[in-house]
GUNUVO-76494 format. One record per atom (N, C-alpha, C): residue in one letter; x, y, z. Coordinates in steps of 0.1 Angstrom, whole numbers, padded with zeros to 4 digits, always signed. Layout:
# residues N
AXYZ...
//
This chain:
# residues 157
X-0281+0877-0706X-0285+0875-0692X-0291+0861-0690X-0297+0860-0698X-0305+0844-0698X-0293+0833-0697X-0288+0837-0709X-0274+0823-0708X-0263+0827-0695X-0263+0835-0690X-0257+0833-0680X-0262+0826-0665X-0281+0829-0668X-0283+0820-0654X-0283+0807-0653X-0286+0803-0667X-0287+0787-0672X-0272+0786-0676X-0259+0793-0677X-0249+0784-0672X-0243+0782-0655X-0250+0796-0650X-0249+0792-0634X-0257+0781-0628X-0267+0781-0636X-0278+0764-0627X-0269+0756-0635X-0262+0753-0644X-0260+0738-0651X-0245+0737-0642X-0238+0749-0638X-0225+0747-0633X-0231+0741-0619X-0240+0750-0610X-0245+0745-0600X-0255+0732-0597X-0255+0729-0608X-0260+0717-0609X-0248+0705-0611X-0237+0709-0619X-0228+0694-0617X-0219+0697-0604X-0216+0709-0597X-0210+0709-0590X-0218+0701-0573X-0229+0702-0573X-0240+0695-0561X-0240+0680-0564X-0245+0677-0578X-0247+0665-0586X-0230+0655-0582X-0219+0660-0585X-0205+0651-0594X-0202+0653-0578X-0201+0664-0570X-0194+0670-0553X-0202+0658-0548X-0212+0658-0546X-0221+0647-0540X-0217+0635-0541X-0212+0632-0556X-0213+0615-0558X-0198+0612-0551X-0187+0623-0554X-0171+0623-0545X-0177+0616-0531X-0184+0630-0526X-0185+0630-0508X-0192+0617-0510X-0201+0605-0520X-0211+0591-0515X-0194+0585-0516X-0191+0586-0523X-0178+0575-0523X-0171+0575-0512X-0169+0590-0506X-0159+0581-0493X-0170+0578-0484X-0179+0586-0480X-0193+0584-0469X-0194+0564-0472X-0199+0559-0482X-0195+0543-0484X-0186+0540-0482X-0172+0543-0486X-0160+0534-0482X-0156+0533-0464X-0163+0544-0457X-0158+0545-0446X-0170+0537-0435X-0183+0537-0439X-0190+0527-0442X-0188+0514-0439X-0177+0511-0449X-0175+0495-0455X-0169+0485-0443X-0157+0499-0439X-0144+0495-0424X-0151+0500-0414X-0163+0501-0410X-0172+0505-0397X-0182+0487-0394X-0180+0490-0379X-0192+0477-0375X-0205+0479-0381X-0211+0467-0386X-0228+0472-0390X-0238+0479-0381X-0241+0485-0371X-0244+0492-0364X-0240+0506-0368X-0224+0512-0363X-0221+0522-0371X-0226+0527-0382X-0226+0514-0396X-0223+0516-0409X-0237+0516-0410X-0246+0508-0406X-0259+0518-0410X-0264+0530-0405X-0258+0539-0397X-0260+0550-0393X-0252+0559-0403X-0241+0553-0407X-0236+0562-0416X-0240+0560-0430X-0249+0549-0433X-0253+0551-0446X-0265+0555-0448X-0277+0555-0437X-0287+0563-0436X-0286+0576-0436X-0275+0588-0434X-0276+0597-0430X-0269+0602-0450X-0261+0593-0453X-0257+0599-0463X-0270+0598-0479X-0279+0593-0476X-0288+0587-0484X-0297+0599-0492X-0301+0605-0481X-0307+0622-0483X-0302+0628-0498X-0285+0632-0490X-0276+0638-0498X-0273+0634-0511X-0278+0617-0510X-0273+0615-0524X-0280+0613-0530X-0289+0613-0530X-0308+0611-0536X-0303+0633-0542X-0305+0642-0532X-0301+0654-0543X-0287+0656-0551X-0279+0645-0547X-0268+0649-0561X-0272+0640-0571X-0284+0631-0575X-0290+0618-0585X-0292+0634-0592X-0305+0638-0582X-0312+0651-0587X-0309+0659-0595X-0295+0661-0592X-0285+0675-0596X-0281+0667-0612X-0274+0658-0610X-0267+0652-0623X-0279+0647-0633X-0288+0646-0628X-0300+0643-0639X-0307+0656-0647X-0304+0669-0637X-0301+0680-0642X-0296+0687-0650X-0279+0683-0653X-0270+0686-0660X-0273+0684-0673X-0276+0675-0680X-0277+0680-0698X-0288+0689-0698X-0307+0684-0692X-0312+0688-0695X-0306+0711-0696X-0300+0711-0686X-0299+0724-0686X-0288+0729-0694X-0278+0720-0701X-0266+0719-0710X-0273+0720-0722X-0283+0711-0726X-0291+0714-0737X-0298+0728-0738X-0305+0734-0725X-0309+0748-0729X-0299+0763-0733X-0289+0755-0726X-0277+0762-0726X-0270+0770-0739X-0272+0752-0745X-0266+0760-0760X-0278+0762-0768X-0290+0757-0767X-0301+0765-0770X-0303+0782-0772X-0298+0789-0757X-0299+0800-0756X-0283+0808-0759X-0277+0799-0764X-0262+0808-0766X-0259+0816-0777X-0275+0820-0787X-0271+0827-0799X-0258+0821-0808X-0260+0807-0811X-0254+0802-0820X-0236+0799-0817X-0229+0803-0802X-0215+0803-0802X-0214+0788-0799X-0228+0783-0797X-0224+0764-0791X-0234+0760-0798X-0231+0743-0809X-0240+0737-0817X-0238+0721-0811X-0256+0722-0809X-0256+0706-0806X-0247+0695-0812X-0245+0698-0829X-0233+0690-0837X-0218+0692-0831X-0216+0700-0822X-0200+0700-0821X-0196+0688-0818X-0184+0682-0814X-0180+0675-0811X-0181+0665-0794X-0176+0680-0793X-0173+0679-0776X-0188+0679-0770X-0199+0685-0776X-0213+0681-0772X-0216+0665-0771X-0213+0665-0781X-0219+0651-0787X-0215+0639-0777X-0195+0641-0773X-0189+0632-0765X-0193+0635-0750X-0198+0652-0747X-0202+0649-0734X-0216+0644-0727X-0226+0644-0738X-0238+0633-0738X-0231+0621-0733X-0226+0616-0740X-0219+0604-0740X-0216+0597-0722X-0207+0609-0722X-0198+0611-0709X-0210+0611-0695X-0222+0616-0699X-0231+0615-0686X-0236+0606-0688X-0242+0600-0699X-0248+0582-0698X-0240+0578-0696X-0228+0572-0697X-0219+0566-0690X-0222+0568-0671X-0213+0578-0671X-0216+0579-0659X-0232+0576-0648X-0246+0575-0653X-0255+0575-0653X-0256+0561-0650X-0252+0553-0661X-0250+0541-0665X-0244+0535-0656X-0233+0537-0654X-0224+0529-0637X-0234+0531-0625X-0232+0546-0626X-0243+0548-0610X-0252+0538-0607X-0265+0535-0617X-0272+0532-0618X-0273+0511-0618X-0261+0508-0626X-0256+0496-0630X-0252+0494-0614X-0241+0495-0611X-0229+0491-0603X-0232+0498-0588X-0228+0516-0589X-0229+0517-0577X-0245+0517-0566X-0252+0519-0572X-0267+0520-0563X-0268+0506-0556X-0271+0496-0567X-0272+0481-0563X-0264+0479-0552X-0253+0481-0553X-0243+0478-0544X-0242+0485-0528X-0248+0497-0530X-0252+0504-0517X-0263+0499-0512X-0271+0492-0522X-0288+0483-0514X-0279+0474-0508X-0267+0469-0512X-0265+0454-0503X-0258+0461-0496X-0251+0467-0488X-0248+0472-0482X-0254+0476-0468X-0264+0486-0473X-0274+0489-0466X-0284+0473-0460X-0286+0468-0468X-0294+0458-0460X-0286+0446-0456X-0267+0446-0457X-0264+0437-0449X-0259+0443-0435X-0259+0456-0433X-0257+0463-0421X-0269+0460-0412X-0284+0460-0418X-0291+0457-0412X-0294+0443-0401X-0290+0439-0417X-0294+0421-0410X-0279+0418-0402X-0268+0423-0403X-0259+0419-0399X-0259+0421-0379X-0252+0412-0370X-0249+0417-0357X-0246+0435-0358X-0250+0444-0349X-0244+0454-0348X-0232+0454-0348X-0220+0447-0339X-0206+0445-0339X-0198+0442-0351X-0203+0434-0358X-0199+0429-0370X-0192+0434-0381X-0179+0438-0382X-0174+0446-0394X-0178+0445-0407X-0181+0457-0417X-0191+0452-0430X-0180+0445-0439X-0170+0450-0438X-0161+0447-0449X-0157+0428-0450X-0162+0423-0435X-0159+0411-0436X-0169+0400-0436X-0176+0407-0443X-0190+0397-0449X-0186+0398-0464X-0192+0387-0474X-0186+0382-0482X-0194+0391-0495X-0207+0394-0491X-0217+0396-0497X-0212+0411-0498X-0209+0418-0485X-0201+0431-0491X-0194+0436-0500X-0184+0425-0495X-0170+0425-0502X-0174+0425-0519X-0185+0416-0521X-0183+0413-0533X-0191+0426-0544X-0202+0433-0534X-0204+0445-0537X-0198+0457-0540X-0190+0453-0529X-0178+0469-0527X-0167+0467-0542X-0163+0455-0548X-0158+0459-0555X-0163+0463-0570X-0175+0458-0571X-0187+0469-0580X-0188+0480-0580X-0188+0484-0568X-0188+0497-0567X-0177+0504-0568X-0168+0500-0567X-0153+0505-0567X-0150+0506-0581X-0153+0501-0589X-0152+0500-0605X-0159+0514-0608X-0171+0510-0603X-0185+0524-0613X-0180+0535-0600X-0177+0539-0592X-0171+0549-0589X-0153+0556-0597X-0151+0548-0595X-0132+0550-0599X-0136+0554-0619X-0146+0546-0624X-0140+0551-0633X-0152+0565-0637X-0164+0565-0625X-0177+0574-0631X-0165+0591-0628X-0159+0586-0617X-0152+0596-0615X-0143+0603-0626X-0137+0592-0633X-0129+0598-0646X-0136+0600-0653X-0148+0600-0655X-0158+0604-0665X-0158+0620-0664X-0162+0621-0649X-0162+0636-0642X-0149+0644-0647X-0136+0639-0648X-0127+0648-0651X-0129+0644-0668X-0136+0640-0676X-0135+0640-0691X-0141+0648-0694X-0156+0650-0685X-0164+0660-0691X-0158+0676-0685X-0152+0678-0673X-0145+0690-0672X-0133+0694-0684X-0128+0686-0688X-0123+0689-0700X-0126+0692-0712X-0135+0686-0716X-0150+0688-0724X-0152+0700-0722X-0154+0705-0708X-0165+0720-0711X-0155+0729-0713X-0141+0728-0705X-0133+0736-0703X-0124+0738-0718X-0121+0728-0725X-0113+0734-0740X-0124+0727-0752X-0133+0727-0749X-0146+0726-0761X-0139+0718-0771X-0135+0710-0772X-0126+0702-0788X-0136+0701-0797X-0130+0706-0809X-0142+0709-0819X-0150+0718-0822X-0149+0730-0813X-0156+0739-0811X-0154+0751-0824
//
């Protein structure tokens, strides 16, 4: 009973956490092709939501670790596929934190300073953000389908 609730919080934890960081990526891309006026209304409102998917995904090992904690021995911290999906969330952790956040501060504070009319995409300071961010999204996202593979055929198990 126990390992079943702590695999429903750790599933409901990456699905809030990883769903979240999808829905920041287009919420910013759409963002990017809006006037600065728009675009900071649209990136204040998504800021909330993604402050709780940081939440959620900072969630996910700690409750992956109790997981196989409590699984009476059918999951070992040594397996393989453990080991690579640690891996798999610092990485991802890693971009977020590296690439895409930074890149939403400039964002956010060149919508501010920018004319309200002013398209974001065609400030330079954007541009040169957005494609930082486009990197640590595109690839945190393949991280997301590594670790679903990971949990789903356990390699090494």
């Amino acid at each position: 009973m126990l390992f079943n609730i702590i695999l429903l919080l750790h599933i409901a934890a990456a699905i809030v956490g990883f769903g979240g960081m999808f829905a920041h990526g287009a919420y910013t891309a759409k963002a990017f092709r809006l006037p600065a006026g728009e675009a900071k209304t649209v990136l204040n409102a998504t800021q909330g939501a993604t402050k709780l998917a940081e939440y959620a995904i900072y969630a996910v090992m700690p409750l992956g670790i109790v997981l196989i904690a409590v699984s009476d021995g059918d999951f070992s911290m040594g397996a393989p596929w453990v080991s690579a999906s640690f891996v798999v969330w610092f990485v991802m952790l890693g971009l977020h934190h590296a690439l895409v956040r930074p890149s939403v501060k400039i964002f956010a504070a060149r919508a501010e300073a920018l004319p309200a009319d002013h398209t974001l995409s065609l400030d330079g300071e954007v541009e040169a953000a957005s494609r930082k961010m486009m990197i640590g999204e595109a690839v945190g996202q393949l991280m997301i389908v590594v670790a679903l593979i990971l949990m789903v055929w356990k390699p090494g198990n």
